[in-house]
N, C-alpha and C positions, 0 to 999 in steps of 0.2 A: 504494500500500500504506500502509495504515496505522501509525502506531509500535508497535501491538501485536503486530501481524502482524510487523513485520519483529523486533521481539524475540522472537517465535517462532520464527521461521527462523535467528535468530542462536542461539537456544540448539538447534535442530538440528545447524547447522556446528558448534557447538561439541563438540557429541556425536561427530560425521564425524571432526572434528580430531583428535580426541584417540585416536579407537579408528584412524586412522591412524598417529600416532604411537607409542599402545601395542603396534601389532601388531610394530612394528621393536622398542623396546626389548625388549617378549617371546622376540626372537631374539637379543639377545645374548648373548654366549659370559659363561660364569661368572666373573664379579669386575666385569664390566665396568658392573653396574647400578651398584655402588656405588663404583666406583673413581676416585682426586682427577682433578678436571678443572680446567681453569682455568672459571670461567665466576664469577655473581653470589655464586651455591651452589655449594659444593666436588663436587657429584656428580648423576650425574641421580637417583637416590634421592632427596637430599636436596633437589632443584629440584621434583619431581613430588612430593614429601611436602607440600611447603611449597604447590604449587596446592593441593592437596586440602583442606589446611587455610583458606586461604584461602577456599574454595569452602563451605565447611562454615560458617562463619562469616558471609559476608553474603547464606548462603540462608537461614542462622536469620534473620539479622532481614532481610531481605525478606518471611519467616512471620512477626515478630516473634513469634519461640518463646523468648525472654527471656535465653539463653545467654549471647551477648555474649562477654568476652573469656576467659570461662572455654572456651569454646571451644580454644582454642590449649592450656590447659592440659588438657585434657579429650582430645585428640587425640594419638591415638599411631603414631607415626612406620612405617609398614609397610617393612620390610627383604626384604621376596620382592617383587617384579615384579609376580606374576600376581596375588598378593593386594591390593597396590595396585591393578592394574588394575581388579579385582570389585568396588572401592569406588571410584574414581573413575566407572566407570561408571553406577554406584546412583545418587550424584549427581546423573550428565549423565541420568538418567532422570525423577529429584528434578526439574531447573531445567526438565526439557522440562514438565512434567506443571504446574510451577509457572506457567511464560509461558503456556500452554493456556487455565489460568484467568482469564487479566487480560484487559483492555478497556483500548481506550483513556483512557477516564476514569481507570481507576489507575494510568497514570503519570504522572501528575501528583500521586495521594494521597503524602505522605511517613509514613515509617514511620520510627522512631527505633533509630538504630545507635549503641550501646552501645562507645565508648570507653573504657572504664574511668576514670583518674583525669583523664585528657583531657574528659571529660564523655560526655553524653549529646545525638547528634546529629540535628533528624529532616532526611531527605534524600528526595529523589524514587525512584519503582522505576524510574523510565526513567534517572536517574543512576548509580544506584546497580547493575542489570545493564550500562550501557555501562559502567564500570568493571570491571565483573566478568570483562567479556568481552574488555575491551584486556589485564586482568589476567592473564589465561589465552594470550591472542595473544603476549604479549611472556615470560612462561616457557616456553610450547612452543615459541621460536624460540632459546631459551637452551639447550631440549635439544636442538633441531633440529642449531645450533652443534656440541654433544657429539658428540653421533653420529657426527659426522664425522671422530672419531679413535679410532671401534671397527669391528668387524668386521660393522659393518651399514649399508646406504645410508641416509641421512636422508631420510622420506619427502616428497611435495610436501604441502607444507601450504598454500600460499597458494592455494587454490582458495575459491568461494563457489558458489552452486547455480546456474549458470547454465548456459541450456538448449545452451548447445555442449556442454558436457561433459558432459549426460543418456546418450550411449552409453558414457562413458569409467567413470561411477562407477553405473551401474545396479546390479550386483552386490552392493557396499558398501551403498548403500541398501536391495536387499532384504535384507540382514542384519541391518541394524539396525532393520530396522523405520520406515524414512523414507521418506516421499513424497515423491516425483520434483517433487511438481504445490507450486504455494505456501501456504502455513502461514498464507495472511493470514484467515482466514473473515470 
């Protein structure tokens, strides 16, 4: 497989992960999205606000759509569950439609990510997605953590698409709209 291809298939699992772990926080019992937890971020609100934003921020400049750190200022923090989920999801629809379009050739193109007074950075797409996507691994396992002291199981997230577990997540896949078969064309 190619590095395009498997950045396809990463920004797929990425999509899996998340509408896995949003389908648990969706069930939790009222207070429980926002209420103090020990973890990096005082709550999974404020842990799953903070992907979001994140996410929003190195898809612009992977567009280079010029936002930069106005970004963060520009981005307002969702306090309902489900309404976060409709916009993390738009997103994970965003980075799918995005890795679609690349070739191997473009990752290696660097596109310039806007630090603010830190300067102006240009970086690789193929650095700049593995970041995004260790970024997203390492706060869904921050909520995974949480969950584990409300009234909902932490779901498995350490899965990848491999063809043992083709009978186990065929459902989830036809939900979302993801092919069973590889992302690499």
């Amino acid at each position: 497989m190619m590095l395009a291809g498997h950045m396809r298939r990463m920004a797929r699992n990425n999509r899996w992960s998340n509408d896995r772990l949003y389908r648990a926080v969706l069930s939790l019992q009222p207070g429980e999205f926002e209420a103090p937890r020990t973890s990096f971020f005082p709550s999974i609100a404020e842990t799953l606000n903070h992907v979001l934003a994140v996410d929003l921020y190195y898809l612009d400049a992977l567009k280079q759509g010029g936002v930069g750190p106005a970004a963060f200022q520009q981005f307002n923090p969702y306090g309902v569950a489900a309404e976060l989920e409709a916009a993390q999801r738009r997103w994970d629809e965003d980075l799918i439609t995005f890795c679609d379009g690349l070739t191997d050739d473009d990752m290696e193109r660097r596109v310039v990510t806007d630090r603010g007074e830190a300067g102006r950075f240009p970086e690789r797409i193929c650095d700049l997605l593995a970041h995004l996507f260790i970024h997203d691994i390492h706060h869904r396992g921050q909520v995974h953590a949480m969950l584990a002291g409300t009234s909902v199981e932490p779901p498995q997230l350490d899965e990848f698409f491999l063809d043992f577990d083709v009978p186990l997540r065929r459902e989830e896949m036809g939900r979302l709209g993801i092919s069973e078969h590889r992302e690499d064309r």
